[in-house]
C-alpha positions as CSV (number, residue, x, y, z in Angstrom):
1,X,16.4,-19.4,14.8
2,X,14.1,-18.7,11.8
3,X,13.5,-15.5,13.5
4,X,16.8,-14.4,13.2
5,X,17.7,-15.9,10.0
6,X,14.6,-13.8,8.4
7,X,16.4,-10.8,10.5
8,X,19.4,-11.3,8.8
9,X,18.1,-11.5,5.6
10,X,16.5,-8.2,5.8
11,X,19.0,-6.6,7.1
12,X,21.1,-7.7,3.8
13,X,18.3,-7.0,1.0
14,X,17.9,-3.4,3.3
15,X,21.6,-2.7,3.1
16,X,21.8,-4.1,-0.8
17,X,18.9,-1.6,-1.5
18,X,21.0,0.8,0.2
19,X,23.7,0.3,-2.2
20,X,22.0,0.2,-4.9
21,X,20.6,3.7,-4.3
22,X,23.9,5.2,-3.2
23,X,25.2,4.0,-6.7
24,X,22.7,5.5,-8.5
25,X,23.0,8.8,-7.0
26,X,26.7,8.3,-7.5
27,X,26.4,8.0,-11.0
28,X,23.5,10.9,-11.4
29,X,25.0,13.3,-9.0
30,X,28.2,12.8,-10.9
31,X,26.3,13.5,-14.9
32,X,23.7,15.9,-13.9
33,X,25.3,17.7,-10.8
34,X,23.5,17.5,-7.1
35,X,21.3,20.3,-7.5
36,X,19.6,19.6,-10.6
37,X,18.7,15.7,-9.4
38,X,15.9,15.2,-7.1
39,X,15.0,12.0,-5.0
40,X,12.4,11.2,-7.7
41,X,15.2,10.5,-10.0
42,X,17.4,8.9,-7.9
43,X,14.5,6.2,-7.4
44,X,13.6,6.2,-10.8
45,X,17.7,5.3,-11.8
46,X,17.2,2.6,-8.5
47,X,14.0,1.1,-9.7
48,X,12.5,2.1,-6.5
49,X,9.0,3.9,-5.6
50,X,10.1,7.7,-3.6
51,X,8.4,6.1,-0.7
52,X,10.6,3.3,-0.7
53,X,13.7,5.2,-1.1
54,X,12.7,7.3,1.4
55,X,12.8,4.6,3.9
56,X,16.7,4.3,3.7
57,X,17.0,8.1,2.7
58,X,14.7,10.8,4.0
59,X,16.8,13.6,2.8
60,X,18.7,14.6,-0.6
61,X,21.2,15.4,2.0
62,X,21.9,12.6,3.6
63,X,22.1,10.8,0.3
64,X,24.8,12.8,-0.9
65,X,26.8,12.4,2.8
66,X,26.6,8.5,1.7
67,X,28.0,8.9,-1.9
68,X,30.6,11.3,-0.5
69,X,31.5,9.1,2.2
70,X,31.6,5.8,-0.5
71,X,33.8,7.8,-2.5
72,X,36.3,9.2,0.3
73,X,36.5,5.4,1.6
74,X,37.9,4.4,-1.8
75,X,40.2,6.8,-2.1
76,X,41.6,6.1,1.4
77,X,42.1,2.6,0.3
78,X,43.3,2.8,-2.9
79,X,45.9,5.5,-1.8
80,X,46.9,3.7,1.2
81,X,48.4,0.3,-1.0
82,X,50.2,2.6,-3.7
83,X,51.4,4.7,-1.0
84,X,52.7,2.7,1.4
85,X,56.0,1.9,-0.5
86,X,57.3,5.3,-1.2
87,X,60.2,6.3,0.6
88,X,59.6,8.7,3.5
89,X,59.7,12.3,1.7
90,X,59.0,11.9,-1.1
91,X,56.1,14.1,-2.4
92,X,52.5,12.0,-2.8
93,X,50.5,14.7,-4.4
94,X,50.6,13.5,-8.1
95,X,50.3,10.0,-6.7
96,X,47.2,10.7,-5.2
97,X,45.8,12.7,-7.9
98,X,46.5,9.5,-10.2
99,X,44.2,7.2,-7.4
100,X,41.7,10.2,-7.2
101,X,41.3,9.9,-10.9
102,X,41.2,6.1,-10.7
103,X,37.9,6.5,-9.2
104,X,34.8,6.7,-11.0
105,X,32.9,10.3,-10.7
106,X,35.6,11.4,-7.7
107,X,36.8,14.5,-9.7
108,X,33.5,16.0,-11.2
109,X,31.7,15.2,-7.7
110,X,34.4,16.6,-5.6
111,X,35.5,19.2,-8.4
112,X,32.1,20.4,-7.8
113,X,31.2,20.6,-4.8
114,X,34.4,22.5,-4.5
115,X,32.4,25.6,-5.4
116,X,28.8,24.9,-4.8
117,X,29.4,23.7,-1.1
118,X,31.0,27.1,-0.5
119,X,27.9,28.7,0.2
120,X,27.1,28.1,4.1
121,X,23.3,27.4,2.9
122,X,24.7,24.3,1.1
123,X,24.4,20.7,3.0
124,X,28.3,19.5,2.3
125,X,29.4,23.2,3.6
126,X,30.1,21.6,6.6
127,X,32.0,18.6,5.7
128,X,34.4,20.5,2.8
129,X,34.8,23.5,5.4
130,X,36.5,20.3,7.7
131,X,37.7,18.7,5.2
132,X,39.8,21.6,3.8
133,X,41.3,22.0,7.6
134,X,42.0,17.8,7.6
135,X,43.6,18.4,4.0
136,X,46.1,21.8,5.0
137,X,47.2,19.4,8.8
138,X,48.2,17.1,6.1
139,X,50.1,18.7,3.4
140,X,51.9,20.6,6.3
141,X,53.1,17.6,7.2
142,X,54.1,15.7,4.1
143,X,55.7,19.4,3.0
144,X,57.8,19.6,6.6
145,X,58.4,15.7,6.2
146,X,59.7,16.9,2.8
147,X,61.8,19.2,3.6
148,X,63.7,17.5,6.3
149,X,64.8,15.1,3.8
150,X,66.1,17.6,1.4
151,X,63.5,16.8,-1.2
152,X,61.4,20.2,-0.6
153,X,63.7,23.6,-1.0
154,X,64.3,24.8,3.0
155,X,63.5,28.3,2.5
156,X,59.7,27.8,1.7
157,X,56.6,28.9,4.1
158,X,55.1,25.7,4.9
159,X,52.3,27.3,5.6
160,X,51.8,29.4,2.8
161,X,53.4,26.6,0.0
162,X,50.5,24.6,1.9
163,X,47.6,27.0,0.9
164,X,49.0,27.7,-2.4
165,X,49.2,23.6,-3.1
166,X,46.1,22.7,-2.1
167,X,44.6,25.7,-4.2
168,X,46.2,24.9,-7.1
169,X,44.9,21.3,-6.7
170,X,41.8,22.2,-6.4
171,X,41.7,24.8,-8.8
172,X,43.2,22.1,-11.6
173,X,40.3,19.8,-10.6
174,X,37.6,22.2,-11.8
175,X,40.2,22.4,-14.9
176,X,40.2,19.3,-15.6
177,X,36.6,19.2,-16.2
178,X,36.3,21.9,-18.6
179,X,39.2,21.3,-20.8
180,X,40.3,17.4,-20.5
181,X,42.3,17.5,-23.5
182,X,44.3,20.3,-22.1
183,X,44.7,19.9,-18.4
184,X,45.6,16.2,-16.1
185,X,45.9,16.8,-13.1
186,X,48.6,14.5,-11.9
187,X,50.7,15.5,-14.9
188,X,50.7,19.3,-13.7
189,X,51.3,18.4,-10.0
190,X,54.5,16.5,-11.1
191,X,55.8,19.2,-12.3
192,X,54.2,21.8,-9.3
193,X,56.5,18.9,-7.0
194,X,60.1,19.4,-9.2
195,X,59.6,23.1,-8.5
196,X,59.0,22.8,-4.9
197,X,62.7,21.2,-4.8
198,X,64.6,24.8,-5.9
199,X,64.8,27.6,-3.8
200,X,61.8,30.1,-3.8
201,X,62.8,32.7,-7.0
202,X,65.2,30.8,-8.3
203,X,67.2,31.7,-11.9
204,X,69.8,30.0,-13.7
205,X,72.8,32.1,-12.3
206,X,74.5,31.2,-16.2
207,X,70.8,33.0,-17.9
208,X,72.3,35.4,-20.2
209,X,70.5,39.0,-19.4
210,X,68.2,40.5,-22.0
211,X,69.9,43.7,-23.9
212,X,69.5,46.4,-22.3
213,X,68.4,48.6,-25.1
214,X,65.2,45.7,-26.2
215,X,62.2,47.1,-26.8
216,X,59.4,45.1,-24.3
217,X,57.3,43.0,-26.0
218,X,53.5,43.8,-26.6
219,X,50.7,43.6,-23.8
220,X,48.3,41.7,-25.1
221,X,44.4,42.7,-24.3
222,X,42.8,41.3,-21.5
223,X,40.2,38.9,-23.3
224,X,36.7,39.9,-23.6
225,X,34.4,37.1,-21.6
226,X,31.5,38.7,-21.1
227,X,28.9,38.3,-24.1
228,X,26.9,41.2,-25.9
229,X,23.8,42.4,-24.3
230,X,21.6,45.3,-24.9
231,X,21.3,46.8,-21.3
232,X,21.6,50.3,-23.5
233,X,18.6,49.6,-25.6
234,X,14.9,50.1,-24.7
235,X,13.3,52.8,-22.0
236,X,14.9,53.6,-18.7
237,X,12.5,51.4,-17.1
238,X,12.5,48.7,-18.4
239,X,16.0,48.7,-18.2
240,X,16.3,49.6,-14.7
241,X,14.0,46.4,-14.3
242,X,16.3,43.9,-16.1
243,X,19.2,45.3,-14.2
244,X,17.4,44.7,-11.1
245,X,16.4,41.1,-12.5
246,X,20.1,40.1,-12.9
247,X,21.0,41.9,-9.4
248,X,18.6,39.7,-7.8
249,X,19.0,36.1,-10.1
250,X,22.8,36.9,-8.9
251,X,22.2,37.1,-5.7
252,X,20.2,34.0,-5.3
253,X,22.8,31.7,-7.6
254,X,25.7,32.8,-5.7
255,X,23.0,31.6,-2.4
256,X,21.2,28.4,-3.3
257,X,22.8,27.6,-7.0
258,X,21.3,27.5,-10.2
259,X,19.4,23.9,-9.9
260,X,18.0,24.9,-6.7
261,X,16.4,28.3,-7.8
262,X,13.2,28.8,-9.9
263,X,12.3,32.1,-12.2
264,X,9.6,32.2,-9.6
265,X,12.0,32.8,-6.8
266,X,13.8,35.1,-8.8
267,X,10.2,37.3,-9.6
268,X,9.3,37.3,-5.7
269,X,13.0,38.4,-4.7
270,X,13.3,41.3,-6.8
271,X,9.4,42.5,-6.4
272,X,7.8,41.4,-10.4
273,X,5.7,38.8,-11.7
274,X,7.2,36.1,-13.7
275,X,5.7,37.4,-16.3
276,X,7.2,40.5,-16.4
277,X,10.7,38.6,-16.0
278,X,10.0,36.5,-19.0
279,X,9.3,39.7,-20.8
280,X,13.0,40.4,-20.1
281,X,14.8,36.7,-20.1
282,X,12.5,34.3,-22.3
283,X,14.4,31.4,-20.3
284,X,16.0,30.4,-16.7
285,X,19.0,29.6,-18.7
286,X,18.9,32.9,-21.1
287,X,19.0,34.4,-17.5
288,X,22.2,32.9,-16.3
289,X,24.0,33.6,-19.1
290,X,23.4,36.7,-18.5
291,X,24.3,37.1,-14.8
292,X,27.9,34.8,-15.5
293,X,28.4,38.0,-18.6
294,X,27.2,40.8,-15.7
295,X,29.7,39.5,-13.1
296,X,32.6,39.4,-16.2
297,X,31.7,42.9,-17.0
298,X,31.8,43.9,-13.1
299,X,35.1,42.2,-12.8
300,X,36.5,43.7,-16.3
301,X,35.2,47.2,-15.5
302,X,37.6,48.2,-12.4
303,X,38.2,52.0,-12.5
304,X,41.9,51.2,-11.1
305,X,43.0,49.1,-14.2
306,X,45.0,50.4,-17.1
307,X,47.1,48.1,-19.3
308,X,50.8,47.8,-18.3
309,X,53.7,48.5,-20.6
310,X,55.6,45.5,-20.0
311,X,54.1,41.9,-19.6
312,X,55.6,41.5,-16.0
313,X,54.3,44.4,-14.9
314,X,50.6,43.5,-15.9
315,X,50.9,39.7,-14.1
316,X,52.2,41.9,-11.1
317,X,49.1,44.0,-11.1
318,X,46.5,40.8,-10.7
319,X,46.8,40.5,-7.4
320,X,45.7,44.3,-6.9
321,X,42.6,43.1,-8.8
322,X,42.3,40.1,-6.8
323,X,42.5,42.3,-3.6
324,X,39.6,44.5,-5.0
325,X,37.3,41.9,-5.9
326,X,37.3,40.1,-2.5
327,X,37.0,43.6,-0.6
328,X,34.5,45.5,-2.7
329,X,32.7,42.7,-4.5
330,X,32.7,39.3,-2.8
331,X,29.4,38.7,-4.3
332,X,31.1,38.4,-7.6
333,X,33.5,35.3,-6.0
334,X,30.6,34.0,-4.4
335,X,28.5,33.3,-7.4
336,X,31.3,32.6,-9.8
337,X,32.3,29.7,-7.6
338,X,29.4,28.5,-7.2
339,X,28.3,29.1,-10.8
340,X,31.6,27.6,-12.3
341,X,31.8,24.3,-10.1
342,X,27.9,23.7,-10.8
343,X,28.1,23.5,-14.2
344,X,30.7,21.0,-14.4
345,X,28.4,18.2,-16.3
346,X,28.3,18.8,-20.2
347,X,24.7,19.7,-19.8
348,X,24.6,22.4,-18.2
349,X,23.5,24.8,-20.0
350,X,26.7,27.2,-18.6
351,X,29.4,24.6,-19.5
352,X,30.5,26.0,-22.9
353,X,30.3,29.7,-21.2
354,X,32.9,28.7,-18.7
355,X,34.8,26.1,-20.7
356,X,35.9,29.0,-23.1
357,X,36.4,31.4,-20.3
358,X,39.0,29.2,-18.9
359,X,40.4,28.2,-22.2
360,X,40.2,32.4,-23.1
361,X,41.9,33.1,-19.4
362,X,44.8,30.2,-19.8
363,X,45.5,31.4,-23.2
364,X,45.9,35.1,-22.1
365,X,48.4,34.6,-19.2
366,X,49.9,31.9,-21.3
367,X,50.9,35.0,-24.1
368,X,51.5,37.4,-21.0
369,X,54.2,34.8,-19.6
370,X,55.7,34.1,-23.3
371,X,56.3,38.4,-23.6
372,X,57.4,38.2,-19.7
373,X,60.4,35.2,-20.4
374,X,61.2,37.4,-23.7
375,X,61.9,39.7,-22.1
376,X,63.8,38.4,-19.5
377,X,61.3,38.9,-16.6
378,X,60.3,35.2,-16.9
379,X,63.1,32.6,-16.6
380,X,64.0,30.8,-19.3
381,X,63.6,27.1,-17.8
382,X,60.1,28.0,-16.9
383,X,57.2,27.2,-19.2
384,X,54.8,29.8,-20.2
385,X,51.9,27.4,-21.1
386,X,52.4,25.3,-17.7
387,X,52.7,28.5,-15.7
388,X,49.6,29.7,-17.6
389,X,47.7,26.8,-16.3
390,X,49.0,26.8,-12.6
391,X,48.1,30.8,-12.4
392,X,44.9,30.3,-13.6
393,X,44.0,27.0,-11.3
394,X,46.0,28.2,-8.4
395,X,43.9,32.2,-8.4
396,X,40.4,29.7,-8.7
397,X,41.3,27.9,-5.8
398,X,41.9,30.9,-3.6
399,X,39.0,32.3,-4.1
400,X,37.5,29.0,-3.3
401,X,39.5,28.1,0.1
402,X,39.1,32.0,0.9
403,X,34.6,31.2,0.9
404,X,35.5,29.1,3.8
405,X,37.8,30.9,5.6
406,X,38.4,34.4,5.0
407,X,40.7,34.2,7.7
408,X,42.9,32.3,7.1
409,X,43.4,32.8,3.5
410,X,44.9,36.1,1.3
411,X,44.2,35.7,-1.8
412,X,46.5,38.8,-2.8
413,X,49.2,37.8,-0.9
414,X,49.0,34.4,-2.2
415,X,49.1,35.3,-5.6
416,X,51.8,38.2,-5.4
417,X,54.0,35.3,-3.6
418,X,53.4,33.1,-6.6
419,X,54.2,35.8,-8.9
420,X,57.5,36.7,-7.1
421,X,58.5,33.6,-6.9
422,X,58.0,32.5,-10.9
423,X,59.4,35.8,-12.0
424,X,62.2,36.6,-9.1
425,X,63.9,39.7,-9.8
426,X,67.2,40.1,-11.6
């Protein structure tokens, strides 16, 4: 009997040291990001040795499949008793998005592995690739449940409104992160859910028309993201090697993430010392401001683009731009997904460069949408600044559900549905 009391016992101190370093990972996963902790700090934050917290975790891996797995259990619960009462058909999504957020670190964790996990090098690539298939089964059905009750318009794709949801959701995650005081997740999914209930394009049939004779109102710029470098200056050659340095730095973030790769990888992969790199980037973090500007300026500098005349008519050309970029340059999705979703915690040292990108982006389709409704394009019960934000998460999380199934998902198509559908012809 002693025997197996002292079994027991060990059993219970194993699986309270267990916990104990699932928590702390939890909690430095969640402020620091996965790639940029290793298993020495995670036993550090545990008060463990690294051999003993290899003994319950060999593997950063399969420490982050035990925080993830933590963190989807609580959601299941917690969703399950506030969503048992609701009435069959009525939409969850803002429900859940209010227990998702009840959870400590479940929208900077998940927000951000949203991105990272995209590349197929990445250990959770698995698990979100499933997971995003679990997630669309489901949302087909709550939308068809939905829509047999009358509480969903009958005239929408369930398949597409499906993708275009669970983008947007996604996409509003990341957001969230980046601009707290600006975007809540739940909060813009209540109001995704009242639209869902009128027909696709519909207009007040009592709108008054604009005059005919109005002048359109002005285009504004696209907004310049990219910051100010000085490829021009120097000779050729050292030029050509900087150009090469962000080619290759690029390449590898979009691959294995920032965290996980060294200046010294960088050097190797593109054929120069370190030295010679640090001749050109003083810092790792210099250099990946400079590839997030390079892929802007890639993006920005399509030969195909010139500015519209009419604000309607420029919203109607992103998805032209969005077809481009995932035929000729899906490097440039790659590592701005991967990029964007890594530096989520306040530390990283790319969080300001992407929390005014999507505060510059929002604002820019926000003024776009404001010319489009005054001139008549837009419908006047929409709101320019709510729209602003839905485009914005909704294109993000295209591109992201598009990395793991480039099959199944169009992010064109997606996006000139969308379009149609907020600004339906007269």
């Amino acid at each position: 009997m002693a025997t197996i009391g002292t079994a027991g016992a060990r059993a219970r101190s194993a699986e309270q040291t267990r916990g104990t370093i699932v928590s702390a990972a939890r909690t430095l996963f969640v402020e620091r990001g996965y790639r940029a902790v290793s298993l020495r700090d995670v036993a550090t934050a545990a008060g463990l040795s690294h051999p003993g917290l290899l003994r319950h975790f060999p593997a950063k891996d399969a420490l982050l499949a035990a925080v993830v797995a933590e963190l989807e259990d609580e959601t299941q619960t917690r969703a399950t008793s506030r969503l048992d009462a609701d009435e069959p058909g009525t939409p969850m999504y803002a429900e859940i998005a209010r227990v998702n957020a009840s959870i400590p670190g479940y929208l900077p964790l998940f927000g951000a592995l949203t991105g990272e996990a995209s590349t197929a090098t990445h250990p959770a690539h698995a698990y979100m690739r499933a997971r995003y298939e679990t997630v669309r089964e489901t949302t087909i059905d709550s939308l068809s449940e939905s829509m047999a009750m009358g509480v969903v318009a009958g005239d929408r794709d369930l398949v597409d409104e499906t993708i275009r949801l669970d983008a947007g959701w996604d996409g509003l995650q990341v957001l969230q992160q980046y601009l707290p005081e600006r975007i809540d997740v739940a909060t813009v999914l209540e109001q995704h859910q009242e639209r869902l209930t009128l027909p696709r394009g519909w207009r007040d049939p009592d709108e008054p028309a604009p005059p005919a004779s109005a002048t359109p109102s002005p285009v504004p710029e696209m907004p310049h993201f990219a910051v100010d470098d000085d490829t021009d200056s120097g000779y050729r050659p050292g030029r050509d090697t900087r150009a090469r340095i962000i080619d290759g730095a690029m390449t590898l973030f979009a691959q294995s993430g920032y965290g996980d790769t060294s200046l010294r990888d960088i050097a190797a992969g593109v054929g120069v010392s370190k030295s010679t790199l640090l001749h050109h980037f003083a810092s790792k973090e210099a250099l990946l401001l400079e590839v997030a500007a390079q892929r802007d300026r890639q993006i920005s500098a399509r030969d195909s683009y010139s500015r519209a005349s009419r604000a309607a008519d420029e919203l109607r050309f992103l998805p032209v731009g969005a077809a481009e970029n995932s035929e000729r340059e899906p490097g440039l999705i790659e590592v701005y997904a991967v990029l964007s979703c890594e530096a989520l915690p306040a530390e990283h040292p790319a969080h300001e460069y992407f929390a005014r990108r999507y505060a510059d982006t929002i604002d820019h389709f926000a003024a776009l949408l404001r010319g489009a409704q005054a001139d008549g394009d837009l419908p006047a019960d929409r709101d320019p600044e709510f729209e602003a934000v839905w485009l914005t998460a909704l294109w993000d999380g295209l591109q992201y559900q598009w990395l793991y199934d480039r099959d199944a998902v169009d992010i064109a198509a997606q996006l000139r549905a969308h379009l149609d559908d907020v600004m339906p012809p007269r």
